[in-house]
C-alpha positions in Angstrom: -21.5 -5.2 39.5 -19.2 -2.8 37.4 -21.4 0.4 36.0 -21.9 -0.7 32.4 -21.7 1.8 29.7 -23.3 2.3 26.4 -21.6 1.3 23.7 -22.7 4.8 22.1 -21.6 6.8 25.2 -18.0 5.4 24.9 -17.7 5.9 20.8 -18.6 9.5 21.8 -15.8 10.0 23.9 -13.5 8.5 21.3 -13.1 11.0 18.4 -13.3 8.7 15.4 -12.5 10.7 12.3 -12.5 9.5 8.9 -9.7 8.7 7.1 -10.2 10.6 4.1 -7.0 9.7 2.2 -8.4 5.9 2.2 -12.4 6.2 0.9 -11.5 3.2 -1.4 -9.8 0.1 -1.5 -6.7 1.3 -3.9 -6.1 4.5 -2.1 -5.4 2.3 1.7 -3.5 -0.4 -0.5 -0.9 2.7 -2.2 -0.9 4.1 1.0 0.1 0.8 2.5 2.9 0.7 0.2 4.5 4.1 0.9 4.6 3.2 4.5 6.0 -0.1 3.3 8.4 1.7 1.5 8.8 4.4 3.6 8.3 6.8 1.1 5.4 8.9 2.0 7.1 11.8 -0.4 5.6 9.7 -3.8 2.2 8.4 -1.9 0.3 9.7 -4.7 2.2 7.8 -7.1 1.7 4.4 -5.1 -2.0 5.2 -4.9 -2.2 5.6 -8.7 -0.1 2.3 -9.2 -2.5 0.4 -7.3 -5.3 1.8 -8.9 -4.1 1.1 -12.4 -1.1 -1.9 -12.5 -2.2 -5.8 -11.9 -2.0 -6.2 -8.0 0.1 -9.2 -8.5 2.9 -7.4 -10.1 2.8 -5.2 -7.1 2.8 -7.4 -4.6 5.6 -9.3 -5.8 7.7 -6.1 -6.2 7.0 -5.0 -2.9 7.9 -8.4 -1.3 11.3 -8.5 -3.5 12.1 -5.1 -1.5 10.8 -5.7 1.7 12.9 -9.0 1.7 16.3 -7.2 0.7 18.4 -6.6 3.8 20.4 -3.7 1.7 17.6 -2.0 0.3 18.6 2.1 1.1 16.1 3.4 -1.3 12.8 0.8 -1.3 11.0 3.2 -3.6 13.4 2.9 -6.3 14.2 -0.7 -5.9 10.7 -1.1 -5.8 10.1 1.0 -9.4 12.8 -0.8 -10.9 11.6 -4.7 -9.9 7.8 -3.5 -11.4 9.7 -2.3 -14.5 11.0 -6.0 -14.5 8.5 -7.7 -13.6 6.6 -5.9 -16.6 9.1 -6.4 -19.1 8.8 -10.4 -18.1 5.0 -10.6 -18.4 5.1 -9.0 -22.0 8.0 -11.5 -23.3 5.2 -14.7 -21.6 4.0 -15.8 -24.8 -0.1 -15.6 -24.9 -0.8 -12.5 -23.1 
């Protein structure tokens, strides 16, 4: 039989380190989206969009870029369909 190790013995070797830019559920979703986006230069401002904007808006911005075969700046694109998206939800009568 194969020498089993302890599970403990082989997460030792491994040198797990916390991810310290992601201690909460906003901060790995806006860092998500720079990488989406590929623009880690304004991760900060993705992190504070997901923190503070309705998820929904976001996530349909992001899949308006991601889907756009011409997109040379995603970030931008990406501002501009939020700003949209925003102005759309205000003119929805009710809300």
């Amino acid at each position: 039989m194969a020498n089993i190790k302890k599970i403990s013995d082989i997460l030792n070797k491994r040198s797990l380190k916390r991810d310290y830019r992601r201690s909460h559920e906003f901060q790995a979703y806006g860092n998500q989206l720079a990488e989406d986006l590929n623009d880690p230069k304004h991760r900060s401002l993705y992190i504070k969009l997901a923190k503070e904007e309705d998820r929904n808006l976001l996530e349909t911005a992001r899949e308006a870029v991601l889907s756009s075969p011409k997109a040379t700046t995603k970030g931008r694109l990406f501002m501009w369909k939020l700003g949209e998206l925003k102005k759309e939800k205000k003119k929805e009568p009710g809300t």
